[in-house]
N, CA, C and O of each residue as an XYZ file, in Angstrom:
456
protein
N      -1.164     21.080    -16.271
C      -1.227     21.414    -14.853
C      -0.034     22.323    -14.538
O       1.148     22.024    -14.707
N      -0.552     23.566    -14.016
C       0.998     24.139    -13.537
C       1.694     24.419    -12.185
O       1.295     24.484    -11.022
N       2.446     24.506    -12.568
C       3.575     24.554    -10.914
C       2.325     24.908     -9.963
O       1.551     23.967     -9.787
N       2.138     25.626     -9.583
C       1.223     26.582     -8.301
C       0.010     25.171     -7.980
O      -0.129     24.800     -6.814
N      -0.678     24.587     -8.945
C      -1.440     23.388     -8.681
C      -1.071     22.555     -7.963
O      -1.654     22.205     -6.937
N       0.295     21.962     -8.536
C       0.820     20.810     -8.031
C       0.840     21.127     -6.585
O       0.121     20.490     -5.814
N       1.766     22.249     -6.092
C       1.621     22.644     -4.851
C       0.981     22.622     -4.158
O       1.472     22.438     -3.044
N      -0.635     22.790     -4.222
C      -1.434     22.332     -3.791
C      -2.049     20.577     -3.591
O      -2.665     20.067     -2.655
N      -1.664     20.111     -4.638
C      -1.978     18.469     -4.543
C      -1.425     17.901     -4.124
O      -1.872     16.782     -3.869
N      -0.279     18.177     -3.801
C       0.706     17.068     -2.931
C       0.296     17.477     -1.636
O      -0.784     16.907     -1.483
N       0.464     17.930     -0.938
C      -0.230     18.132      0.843
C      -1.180     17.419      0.278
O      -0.877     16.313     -0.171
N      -2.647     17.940      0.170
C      -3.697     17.530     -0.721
C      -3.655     15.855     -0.174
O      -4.158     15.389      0.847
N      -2.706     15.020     -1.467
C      -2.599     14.048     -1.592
C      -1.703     12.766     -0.322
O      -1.587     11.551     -0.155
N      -1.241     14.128      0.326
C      -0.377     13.407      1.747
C      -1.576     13.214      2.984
O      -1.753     12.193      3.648
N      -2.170     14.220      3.062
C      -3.492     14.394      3.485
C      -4.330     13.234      4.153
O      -4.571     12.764      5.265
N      -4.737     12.986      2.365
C      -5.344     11.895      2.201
C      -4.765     10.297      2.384
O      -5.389      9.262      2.619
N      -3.481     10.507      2.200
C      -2.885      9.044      2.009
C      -3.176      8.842      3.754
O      -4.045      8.161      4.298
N      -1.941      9.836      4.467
C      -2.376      9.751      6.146
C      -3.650      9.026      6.676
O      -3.792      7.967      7.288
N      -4.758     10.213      6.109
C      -6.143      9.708      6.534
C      -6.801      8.256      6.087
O      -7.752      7.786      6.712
N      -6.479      7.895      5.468
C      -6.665      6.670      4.806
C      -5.808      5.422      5.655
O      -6.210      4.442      6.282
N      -4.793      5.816      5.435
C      -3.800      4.770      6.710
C      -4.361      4.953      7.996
O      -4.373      3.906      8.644
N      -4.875      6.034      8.636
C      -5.476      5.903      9.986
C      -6.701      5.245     10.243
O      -6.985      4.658     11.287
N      -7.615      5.407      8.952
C      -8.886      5.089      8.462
C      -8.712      3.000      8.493
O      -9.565      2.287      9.021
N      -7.326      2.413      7.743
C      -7.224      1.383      7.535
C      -6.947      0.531      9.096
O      -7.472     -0.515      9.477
N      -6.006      1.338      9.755
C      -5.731      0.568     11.304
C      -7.082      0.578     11.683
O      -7.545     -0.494     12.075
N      -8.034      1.864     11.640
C      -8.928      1.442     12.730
C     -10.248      0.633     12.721
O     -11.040      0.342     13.618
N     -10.186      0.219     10.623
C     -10.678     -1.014     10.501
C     -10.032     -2.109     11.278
O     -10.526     -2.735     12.216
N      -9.000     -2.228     10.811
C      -7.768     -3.578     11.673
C      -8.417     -3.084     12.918
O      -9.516     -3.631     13.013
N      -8.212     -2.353     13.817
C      -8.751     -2.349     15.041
C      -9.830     -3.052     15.562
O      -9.804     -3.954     16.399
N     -10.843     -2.524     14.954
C     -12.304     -2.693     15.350
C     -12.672     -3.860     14.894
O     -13.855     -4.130     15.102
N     -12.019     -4.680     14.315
C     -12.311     -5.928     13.520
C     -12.151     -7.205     13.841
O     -12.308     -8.156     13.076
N     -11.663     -7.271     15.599
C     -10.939     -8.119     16.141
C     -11.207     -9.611     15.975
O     -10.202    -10.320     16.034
N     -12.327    -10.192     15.786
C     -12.700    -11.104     15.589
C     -12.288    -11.725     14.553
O     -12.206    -12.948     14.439
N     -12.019    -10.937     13.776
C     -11.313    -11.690     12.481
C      -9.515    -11.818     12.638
O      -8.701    -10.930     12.892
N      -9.245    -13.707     12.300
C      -7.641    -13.415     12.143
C      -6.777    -11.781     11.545
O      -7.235    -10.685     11.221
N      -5.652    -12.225     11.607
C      -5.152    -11.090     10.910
C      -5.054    -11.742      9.402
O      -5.570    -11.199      8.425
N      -4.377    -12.888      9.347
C      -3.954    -13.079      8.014
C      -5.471    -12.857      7.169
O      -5.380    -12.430      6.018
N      -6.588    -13.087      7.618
C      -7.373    -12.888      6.453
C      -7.444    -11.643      6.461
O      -7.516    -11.319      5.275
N      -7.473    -10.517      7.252
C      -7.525     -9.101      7.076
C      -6.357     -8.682      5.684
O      -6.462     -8.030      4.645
N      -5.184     -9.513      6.403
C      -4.285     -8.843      5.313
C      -4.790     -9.550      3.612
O      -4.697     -8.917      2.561
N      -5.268    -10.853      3.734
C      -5.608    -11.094      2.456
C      -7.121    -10.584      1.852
O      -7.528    -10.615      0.691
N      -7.595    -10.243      2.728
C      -8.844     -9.176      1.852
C      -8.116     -8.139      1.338
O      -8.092     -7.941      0.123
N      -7.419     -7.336      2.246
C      -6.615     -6.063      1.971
C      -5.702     -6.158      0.370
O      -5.700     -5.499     -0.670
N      -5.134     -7.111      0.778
C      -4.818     -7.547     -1.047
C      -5.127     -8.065     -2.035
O      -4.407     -8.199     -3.025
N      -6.383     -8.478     -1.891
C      -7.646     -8.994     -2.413
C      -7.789     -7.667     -3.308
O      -7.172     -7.542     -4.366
N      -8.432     -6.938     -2.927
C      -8.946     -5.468     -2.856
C      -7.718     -4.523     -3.908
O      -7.923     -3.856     -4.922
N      -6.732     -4.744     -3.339
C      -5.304     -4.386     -3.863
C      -4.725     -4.622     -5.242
O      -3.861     -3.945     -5.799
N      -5.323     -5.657     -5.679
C      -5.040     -6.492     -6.789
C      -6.142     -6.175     -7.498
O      -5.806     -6.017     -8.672
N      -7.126     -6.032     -7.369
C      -8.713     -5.475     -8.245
C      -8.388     -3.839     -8.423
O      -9.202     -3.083     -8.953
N      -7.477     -3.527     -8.063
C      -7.557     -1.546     -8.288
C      -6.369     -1.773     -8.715
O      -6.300     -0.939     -9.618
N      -4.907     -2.572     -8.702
C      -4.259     -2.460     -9.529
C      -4.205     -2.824    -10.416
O      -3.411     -2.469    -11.287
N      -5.323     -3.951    -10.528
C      -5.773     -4.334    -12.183
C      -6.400     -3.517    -13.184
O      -6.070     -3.171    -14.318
N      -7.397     -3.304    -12.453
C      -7.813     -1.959    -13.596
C      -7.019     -0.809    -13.655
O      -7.521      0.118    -14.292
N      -5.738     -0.585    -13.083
C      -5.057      0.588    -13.590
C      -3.964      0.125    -14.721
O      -3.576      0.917    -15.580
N      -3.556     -1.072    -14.652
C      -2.583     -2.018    -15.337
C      -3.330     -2.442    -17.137
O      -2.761     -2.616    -18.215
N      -5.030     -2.484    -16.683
C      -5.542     -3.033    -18.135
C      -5.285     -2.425    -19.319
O      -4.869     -2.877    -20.385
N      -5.681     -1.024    -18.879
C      -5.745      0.110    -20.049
C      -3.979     -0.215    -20.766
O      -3.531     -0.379    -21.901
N      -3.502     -0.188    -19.623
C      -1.647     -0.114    -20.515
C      -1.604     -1.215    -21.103
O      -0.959     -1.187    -22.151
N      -2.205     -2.521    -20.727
C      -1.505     -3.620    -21.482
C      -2.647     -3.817    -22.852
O      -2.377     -4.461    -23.865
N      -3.606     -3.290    -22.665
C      -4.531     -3.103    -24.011
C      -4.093     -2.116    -25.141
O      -4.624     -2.054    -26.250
N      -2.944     -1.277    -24.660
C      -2.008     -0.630    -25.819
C      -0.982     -1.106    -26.102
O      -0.372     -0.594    -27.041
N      -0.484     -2.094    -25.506
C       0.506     -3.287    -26.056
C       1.827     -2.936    -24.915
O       2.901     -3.537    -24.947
N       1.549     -2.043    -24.108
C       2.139     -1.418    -23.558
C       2.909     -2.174    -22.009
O       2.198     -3.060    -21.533
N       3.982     -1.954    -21.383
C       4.600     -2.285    -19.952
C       5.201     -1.383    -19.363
O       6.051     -1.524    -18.484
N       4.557      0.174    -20.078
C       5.539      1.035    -19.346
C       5.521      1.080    -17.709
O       6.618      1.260    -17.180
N       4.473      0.946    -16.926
C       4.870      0.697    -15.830
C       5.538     -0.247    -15.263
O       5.307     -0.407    -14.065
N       6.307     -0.932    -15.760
C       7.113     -2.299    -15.236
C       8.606     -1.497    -15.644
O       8.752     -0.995    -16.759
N       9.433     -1.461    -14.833
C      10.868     -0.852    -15.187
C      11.946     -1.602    -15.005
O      11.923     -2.596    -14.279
N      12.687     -1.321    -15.455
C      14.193     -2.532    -15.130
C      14.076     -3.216    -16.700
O      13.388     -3.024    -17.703
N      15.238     -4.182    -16.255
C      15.806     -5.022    -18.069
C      14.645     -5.926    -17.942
O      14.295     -6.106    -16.776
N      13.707     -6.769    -19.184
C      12.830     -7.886    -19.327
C      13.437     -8.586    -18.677
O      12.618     -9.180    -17.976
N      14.762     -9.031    -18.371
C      15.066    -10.530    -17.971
C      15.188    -10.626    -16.083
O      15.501    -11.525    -15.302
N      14.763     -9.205    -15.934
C      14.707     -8.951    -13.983
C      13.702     -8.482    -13.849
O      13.738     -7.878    -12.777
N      12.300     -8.327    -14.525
C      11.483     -8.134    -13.924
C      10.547     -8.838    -13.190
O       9.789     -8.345    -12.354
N      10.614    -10.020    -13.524
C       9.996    -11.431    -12.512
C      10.542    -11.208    -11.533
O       9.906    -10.972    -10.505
N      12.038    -11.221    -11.574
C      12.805    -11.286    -10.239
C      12.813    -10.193     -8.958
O      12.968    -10.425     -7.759
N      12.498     -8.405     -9.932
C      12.451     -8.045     -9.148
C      11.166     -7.842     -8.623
O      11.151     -7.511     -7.438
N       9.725     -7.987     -9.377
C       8.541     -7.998     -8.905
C       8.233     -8.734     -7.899
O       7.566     -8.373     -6.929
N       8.792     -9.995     -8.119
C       8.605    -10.711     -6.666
C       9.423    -11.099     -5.878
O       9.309    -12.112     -5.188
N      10.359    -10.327     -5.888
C      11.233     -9.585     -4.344
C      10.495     -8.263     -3.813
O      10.569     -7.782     -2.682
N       9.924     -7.899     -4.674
C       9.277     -6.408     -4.018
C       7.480     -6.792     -3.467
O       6.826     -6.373     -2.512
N       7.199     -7.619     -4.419
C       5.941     -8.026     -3.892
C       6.091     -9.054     -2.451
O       5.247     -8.966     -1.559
N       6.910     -9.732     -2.380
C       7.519    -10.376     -1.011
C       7.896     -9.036      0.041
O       7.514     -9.205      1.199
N       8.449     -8.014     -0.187
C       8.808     -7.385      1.096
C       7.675     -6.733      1.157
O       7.411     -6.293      2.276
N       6.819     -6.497      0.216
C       5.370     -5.516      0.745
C       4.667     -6.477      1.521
O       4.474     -6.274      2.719
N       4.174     -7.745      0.815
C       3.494     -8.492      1.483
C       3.716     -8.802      3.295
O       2.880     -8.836      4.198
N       5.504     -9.030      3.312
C       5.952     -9.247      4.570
C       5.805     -7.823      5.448
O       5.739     -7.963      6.669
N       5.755     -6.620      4.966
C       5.360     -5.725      5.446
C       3.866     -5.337      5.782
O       3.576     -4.930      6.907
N       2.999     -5.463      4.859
C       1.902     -5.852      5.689
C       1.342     -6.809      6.446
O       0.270     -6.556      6.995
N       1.905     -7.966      6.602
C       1.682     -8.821      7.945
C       2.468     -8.405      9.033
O       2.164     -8.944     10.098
N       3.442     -7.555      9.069
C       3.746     -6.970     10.390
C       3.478     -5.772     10.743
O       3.993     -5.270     11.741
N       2.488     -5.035      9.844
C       1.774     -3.822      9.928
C       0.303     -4.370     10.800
O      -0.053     -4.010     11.922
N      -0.276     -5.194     10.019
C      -1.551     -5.531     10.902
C      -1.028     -6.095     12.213
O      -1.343     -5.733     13.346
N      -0.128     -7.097     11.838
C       0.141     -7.488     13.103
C       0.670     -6.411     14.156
O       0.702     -7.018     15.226
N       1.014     -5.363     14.319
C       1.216     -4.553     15.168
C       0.359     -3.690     15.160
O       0.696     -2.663     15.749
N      -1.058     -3.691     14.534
C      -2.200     -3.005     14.801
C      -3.242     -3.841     15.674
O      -4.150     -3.365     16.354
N      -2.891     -5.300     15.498
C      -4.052     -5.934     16.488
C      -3.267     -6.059     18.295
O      -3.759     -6.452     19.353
N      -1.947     -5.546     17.966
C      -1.417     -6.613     19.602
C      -1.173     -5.098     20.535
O      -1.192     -5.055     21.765
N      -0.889     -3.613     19.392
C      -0.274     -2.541     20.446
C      -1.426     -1.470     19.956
O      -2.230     -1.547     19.027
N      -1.201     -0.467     20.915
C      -2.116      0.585     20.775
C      -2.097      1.015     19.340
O      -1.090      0.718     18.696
N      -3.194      1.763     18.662
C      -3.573      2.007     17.406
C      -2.290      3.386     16.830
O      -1.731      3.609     15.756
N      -2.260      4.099     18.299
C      -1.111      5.148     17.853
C       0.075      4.943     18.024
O       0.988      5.724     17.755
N       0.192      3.469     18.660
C       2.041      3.403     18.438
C       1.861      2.655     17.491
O       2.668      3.069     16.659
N       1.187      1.588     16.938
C       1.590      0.935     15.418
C       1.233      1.965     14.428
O       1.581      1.617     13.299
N       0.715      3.000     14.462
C       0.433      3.953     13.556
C       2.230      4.971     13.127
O       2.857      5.241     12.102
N       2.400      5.222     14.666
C       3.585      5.737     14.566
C       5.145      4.725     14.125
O       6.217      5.310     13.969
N       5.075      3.823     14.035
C       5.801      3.008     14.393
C       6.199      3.000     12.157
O       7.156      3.443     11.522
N       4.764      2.194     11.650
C       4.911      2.703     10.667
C       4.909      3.619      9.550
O       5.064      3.341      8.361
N       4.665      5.043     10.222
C       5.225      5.850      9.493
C       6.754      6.587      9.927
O       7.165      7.670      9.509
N       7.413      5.702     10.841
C       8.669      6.083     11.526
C       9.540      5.865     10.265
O      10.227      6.864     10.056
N       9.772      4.682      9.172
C      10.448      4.588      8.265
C      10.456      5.828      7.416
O      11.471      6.035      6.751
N       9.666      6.502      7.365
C       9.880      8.256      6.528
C      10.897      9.014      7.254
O      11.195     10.095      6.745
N      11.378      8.748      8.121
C      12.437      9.649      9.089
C      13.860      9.027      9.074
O      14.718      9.388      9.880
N      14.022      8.326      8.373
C      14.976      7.491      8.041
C      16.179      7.403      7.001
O      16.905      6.410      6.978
């Protein structure tokens, strides 16, 4: 792939991520009837089935290159990081069911300005 491509795929790929996050609140939106916590646990339901199949292929080559840090911190830090995502998406939905769709929209992509 060369330089001039990439250039193109990243917008491209910001694009899409955006549209997809707007796409996800206004499921959360429209969905009201349902708690939040189960929204967020389908959402990682879902989350865990697409990062599995991206994870299989590597560990069927004997492989962990996506896991980084020393063996003896990666428990530790996987689930410190899987704890602040998780805690981050329960206060992502949760500020998609209680405030308007464009201030929790804005709200979390305010941490990029940071």
């Amino acid at each position: 792939m060369n330089h001039n491509s990439k250039k193109i795929l990243a917008p491209a790929f910001m694009i899409l991520s955006a549209f997809s996050f707007a796409c996800m609140g206004g499921v959360i939106k429209y969905a009201e009837s349902v708690p939040y916590i189960e929204k967020v646990f389908f959402r990682n339901l879902i989350m865990f089935f697409l990062i599995s199949a991206m994870l299989i292929p590597d560990l069927r080559k004997g492989g962990f290159r996506i896991l980084a840090g020393k063996p003896q911190n990666r428990v530790k830090l996987l689930a410190v990081r899987s704890l602040f995502g998780f805690t981050g998406v329960l206060f992502y939905f949760y500020s998609v069911e209680r405030l308007v769709l464009a201030d929790s929209s804005l709200l979390n992509s305010f941490h990029q300005y940071l």
